[in-house]
C-alpha positions in Angstrom: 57.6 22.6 -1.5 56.7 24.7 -4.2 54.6 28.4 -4.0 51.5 26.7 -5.5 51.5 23.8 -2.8 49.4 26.0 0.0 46.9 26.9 -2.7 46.7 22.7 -3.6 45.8 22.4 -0.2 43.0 25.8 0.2 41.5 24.3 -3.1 41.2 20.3 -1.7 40.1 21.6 1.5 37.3 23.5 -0.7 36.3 20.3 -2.4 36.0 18.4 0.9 33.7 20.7 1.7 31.8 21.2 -1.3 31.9 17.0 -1.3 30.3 16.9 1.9 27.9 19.3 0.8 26.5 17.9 -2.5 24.0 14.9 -1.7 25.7 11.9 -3.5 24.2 10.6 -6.6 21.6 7.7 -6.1 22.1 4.5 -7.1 21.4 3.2 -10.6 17.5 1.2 -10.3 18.1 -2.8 -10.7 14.8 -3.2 -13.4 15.0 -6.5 -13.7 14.1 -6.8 -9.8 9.9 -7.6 -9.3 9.5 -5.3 -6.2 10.3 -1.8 -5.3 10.7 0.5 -2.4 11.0 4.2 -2.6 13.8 5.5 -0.5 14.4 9.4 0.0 17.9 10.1 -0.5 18.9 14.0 -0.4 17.1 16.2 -1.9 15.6 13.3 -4.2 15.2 9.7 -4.0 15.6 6.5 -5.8 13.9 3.2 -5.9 15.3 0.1 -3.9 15.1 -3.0 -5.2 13.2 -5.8 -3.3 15.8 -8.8 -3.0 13.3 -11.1 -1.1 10.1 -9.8 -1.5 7.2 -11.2 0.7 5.4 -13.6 -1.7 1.6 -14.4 -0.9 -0.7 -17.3 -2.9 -4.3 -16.7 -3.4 -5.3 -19.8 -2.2 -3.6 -18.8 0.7 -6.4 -15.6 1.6 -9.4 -17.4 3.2 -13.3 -15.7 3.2 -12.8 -13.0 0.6 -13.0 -14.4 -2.5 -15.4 -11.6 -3.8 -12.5 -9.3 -3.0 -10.3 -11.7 -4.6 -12.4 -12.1 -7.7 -12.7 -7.9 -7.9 -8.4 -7.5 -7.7 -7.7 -9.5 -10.1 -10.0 -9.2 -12.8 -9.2 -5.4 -12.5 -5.8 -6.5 -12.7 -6.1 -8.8 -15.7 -7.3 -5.6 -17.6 -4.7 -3.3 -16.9 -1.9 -5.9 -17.5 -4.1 -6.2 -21.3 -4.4 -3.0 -21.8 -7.7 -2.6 -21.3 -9.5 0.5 -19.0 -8.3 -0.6 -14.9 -9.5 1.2 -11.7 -7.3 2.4 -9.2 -8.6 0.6 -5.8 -8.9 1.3 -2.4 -9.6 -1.8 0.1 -10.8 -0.3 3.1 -12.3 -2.0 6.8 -11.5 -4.3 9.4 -7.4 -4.6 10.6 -6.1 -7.8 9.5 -8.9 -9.1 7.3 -6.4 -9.4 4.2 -6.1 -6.2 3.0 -2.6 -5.5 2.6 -2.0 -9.2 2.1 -4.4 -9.6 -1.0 -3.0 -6.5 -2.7 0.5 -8.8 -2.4 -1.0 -12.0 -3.5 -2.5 -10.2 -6.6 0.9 -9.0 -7.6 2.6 -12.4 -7.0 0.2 -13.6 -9.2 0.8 -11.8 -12.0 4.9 -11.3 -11.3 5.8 -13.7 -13.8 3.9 -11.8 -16.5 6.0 -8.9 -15.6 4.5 -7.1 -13.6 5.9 -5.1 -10.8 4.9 -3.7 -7.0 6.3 -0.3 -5.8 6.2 0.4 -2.2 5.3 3.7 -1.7 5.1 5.1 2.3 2.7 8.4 3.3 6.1 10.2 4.2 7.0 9.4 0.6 3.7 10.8 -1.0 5.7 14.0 -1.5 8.1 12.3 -4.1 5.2 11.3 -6.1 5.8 13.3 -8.9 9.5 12.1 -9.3 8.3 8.6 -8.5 5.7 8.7 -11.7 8.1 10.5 -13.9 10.7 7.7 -13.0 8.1 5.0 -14.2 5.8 6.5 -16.9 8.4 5.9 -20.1 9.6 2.4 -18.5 8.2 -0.8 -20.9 6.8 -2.5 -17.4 3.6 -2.5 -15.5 3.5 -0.8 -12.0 1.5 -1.0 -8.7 2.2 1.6 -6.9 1.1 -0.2 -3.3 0.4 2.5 -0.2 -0.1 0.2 2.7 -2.3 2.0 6.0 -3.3 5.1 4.2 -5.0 7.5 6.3 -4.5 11.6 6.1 -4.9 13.6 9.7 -5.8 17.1 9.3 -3.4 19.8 8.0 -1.2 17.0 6.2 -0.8 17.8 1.9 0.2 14.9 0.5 -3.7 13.5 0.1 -3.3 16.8 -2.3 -0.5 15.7 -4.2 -1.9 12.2 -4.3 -5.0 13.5 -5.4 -3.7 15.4 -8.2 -1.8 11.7 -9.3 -5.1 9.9 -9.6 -7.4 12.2 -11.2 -6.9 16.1 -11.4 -3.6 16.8 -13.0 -2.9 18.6 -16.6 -0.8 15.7 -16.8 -3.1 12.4 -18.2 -2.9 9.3 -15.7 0.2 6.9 -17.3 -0.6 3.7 -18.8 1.5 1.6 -17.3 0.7 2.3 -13.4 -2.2 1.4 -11.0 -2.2 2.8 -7.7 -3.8 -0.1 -4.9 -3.7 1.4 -1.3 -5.7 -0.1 2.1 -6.8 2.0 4.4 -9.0 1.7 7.8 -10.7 4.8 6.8 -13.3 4.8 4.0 -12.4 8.3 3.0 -8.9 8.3 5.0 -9.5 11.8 6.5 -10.9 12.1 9.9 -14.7 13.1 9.8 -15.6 15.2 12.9 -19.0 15.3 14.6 -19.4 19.4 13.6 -19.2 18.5 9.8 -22.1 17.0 10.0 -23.9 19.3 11.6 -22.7 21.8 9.1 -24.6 21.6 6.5 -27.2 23.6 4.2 -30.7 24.1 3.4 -31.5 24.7 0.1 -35.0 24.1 -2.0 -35.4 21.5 0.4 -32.4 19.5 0.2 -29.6 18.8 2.8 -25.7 20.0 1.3 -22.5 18.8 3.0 -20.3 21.6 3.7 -17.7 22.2 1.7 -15.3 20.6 4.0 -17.1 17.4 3.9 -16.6 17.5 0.3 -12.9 17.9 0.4 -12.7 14.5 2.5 -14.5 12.3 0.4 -13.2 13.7 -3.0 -9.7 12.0 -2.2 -11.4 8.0 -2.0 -13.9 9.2 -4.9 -11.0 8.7 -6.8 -10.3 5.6 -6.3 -12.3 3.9 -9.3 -13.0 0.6 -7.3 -13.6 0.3 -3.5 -13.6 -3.3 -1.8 -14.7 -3.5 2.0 -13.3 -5.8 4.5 -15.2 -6.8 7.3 -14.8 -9.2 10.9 -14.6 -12.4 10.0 -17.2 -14.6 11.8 -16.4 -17.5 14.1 -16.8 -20.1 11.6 -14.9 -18.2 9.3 -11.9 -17.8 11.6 -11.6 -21.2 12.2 -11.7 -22.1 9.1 -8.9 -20.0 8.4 -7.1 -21.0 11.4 -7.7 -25.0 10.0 -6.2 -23.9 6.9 -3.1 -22.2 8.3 -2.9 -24.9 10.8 -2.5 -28.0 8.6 -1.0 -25.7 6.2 2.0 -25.4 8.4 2.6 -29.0 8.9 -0.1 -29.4 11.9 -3.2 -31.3 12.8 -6.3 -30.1 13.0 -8.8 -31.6 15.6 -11.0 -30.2 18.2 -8.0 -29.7 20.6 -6.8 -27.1 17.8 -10.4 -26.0 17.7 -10.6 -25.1 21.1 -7.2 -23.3 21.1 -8.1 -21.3 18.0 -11.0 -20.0 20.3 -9.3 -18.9 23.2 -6.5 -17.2 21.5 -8.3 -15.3 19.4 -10.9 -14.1 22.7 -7.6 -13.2 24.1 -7.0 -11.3 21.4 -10.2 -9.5 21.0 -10.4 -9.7 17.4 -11.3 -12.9 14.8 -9.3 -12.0 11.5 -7.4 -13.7 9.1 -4.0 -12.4 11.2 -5.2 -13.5 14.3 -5.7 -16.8 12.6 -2.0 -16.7 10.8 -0.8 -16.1 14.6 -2.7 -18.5 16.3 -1.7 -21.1 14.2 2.3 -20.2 14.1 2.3 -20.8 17.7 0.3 -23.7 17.7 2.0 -25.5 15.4 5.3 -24.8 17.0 4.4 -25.8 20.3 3.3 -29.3 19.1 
């Protein structure tokens, strides 16, 4: 044992602390994987590559094919080049929204392009997160599934600034698609619109009105989503249904019925379900 050996150990005992202290690097990003998550890591994050990302045919999305016809010619101009919309698919729960904004990407994946999975919590990374992709070759969606803002919360102002509002011009190369059950995903309270102004006889939301819509205002292209009918459900239940190996007759009719009254909802999910456990129990 030498005099320097206690030292040795005062300086490793340093580092281990200092070790334990520094958030660890993250991980190089895979880019030749099609679909991304963001994960926070630290102080930062990093985006996760996708290993078995959920993969969704048009064909597949029954009773909005205006929808359908909307996503993808947007999407056919942005992958060309050409001036693209950032959209915002809003309505009914399990009418297709998230689904479609999957199918859209799996139908352009093998030009290249590429889906990002961005979560609310996340919306604070957004800077990093653009900064990450704007100099990349690729084409991005950057996909916020279930976006709604309740009072108080600031990453609709960071998101905001990311679609229109920034010094910084909106990147080439990424398209921001989010669904939402809220048209203008802020809650809108009764007093707001009694708030409002009188002047040279004309009605003027208050101010706070104004701040809730500006947020889907920026979304360039809005499609709704809305109940599906009964004939429409069952025609997505047929098409699930014999798409899944089954057989579709008016026993199947009937059963597509009461599930979906138990249910309390016709939808394209309700359908999907229906039909998983129908077919199974055959």
């Amino acid at each position: 044992m030498t005099q320097f050996d206690p030292v040795l150990k005062r300086l490793e005992q340093l580092l281990d602390r200092v070790e334990a202290l520094v958030p660890p690097l993250p991980p190089e990003t895979d880019w030749h994987a099609q679909a991304f998550r963001w994960r926070t890591a630290g102080r930062g994050g990093y985006l996760q590559a996708v290993r078995h990302p959920h993969r969704i045919e048009l064909d597949a999305l029954q009773n909005i094919e205006p929808q359908k016809a909307s996503i993808v010619r947007n999407t056919e101009r942005f992958l060309a080049g050409l001036p693209a919309n950032n959209v915002l698919l809003t309505g009914a729960r399990g009418t297709g929204k998230s689904s479609l904004i999957k199918a859209c990407w799996n139908h352009f994946s093998a030009t290249g392009l590429k889906l990002l999975e961005v979560d609310k919590a996340d919306l604070l990374h957004l800077g990093d997160i653009v900064e990450q992709l704007e100099d990349r070759p690729e084409k991005f969606l950057l996909f916020c599934d279930d976006l709604s803002f309740e009072e108080g919360e600031v990453g609709y102002k960071l998101l905001k600034s990311a679609l229109d509002g920034s010094i910084a011009a909106p990147s080439d190369n990424i398209l921001f698609y989010a669904t939402s059950n809220r048209r203008h995903l802020l809650p809108q309270n009764m007093r707001e619109n009694l708030d409002v102004s009188y002047e040279d006889g004309e009605l003027r939301p208050t101010d706070s009105t104004e701040e809730k819509v500006s947020l889907s205002d920026r979304f360039g292209l809005w499609l709704s989503f809305y109940p599906f009918s009964q004939d429409e459900y069952l025609a997505a239940a047929e098409h699930w249904v014999v798409a899944l190996g089954g057989h579709w007759d008016s026993k199947a009719e009937r059963a597509a019925l009461l599930w979906h009254r138990t249910r309390g909802a016709r939808s394209g999910r309700v359908a999907w379900q229906f039909s998983r456990d129908y077919v199974e129990s055959q």
